[in-house]
C-alpha positions as MATLAB code, in Angstrom:
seq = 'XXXXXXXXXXXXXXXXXXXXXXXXXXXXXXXXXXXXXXXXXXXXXXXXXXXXXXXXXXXXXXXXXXXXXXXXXXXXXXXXXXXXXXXX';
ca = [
     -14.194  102.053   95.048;
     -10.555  102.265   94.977;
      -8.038   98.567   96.241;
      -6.797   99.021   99.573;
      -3.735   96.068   99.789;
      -1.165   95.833  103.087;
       2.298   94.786  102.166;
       5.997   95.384  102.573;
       8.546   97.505  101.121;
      11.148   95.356   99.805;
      12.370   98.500   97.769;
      12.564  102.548   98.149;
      15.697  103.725   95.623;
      13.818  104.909   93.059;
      12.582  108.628   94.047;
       9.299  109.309   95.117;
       8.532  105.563   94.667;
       8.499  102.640   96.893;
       8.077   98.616   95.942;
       5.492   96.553   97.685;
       5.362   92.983   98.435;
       2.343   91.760   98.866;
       1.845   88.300   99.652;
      -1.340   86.139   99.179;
      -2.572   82.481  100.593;
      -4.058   80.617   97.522;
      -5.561   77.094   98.040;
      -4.737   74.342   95.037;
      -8.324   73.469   93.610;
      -7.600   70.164   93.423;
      -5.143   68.832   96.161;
      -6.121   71.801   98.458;
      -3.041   72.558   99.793;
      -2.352   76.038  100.661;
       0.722   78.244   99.109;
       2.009   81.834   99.393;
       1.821   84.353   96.217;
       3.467   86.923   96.410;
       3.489   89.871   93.499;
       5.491   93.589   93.649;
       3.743   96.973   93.232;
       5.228  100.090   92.515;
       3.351  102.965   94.920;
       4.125  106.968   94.983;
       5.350  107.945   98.105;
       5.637  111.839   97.607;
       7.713  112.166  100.881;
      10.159  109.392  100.679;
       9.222  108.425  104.048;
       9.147  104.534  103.541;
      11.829  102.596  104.613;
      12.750   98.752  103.506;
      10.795   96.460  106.043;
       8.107   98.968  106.561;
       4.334   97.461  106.916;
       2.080   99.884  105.134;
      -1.393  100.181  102.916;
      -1.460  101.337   99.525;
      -3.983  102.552   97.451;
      -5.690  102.298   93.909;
      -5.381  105.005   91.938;
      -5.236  106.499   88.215;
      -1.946  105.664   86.149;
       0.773  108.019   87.615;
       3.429  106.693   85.321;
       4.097  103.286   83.285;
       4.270  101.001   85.845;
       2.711  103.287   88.769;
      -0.744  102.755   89.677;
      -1.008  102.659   93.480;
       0.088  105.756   96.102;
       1.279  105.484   99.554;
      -1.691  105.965  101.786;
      -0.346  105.118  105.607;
       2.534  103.702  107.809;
       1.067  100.590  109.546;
       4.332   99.732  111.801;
       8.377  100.236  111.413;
      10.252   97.088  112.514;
      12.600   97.070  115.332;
      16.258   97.519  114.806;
      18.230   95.102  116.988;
      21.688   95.890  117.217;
      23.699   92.993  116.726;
      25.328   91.565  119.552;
      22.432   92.652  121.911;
      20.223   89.995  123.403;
      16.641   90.879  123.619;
];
């Protein structure tokens, strides 16, 4: 069964590859305080179609280049552009 994760695009320059953010709650095992993780994937994304800020799901899959090991698999929302100087 191949990972499904949900994270951000903090990057798209390369081509036909997007970054991923993907940020995890941990709790300490001892003082049990909760923290964020937060570690980068590199995902193909055959038609460029990711932008920076994008919320989408990526998937497992075989070794696609040295560092490449996940593909695009859907576009979960786009953020809102607010101009600036507009109140919403």
């Amino acid at each position: 069964m191949a990972k499904t994760l949900i994270g951000t695009v903090s990057s798209n320059k390369p081509d036909k590859t997007i970054i991923v953010t993907v940020v995890t709650r941990k709790t300490h095992p001892i003082y049990k305080k909760q923290y964020s993780v937060s570690t980068k994937f590199m995902a193909h994304d055959e038609k460029n179609e990711c932008l920076v800020g994008d919320r989408v799901s990526i998937v497992e899959t075989r070794p696609l280049s040295a560092r490449k090991r996940y593909t695009f698999k859907k576009l979960i929302n786009r953020p809102a552009i607010v101009e600036q100087g507009e109140n919403v």
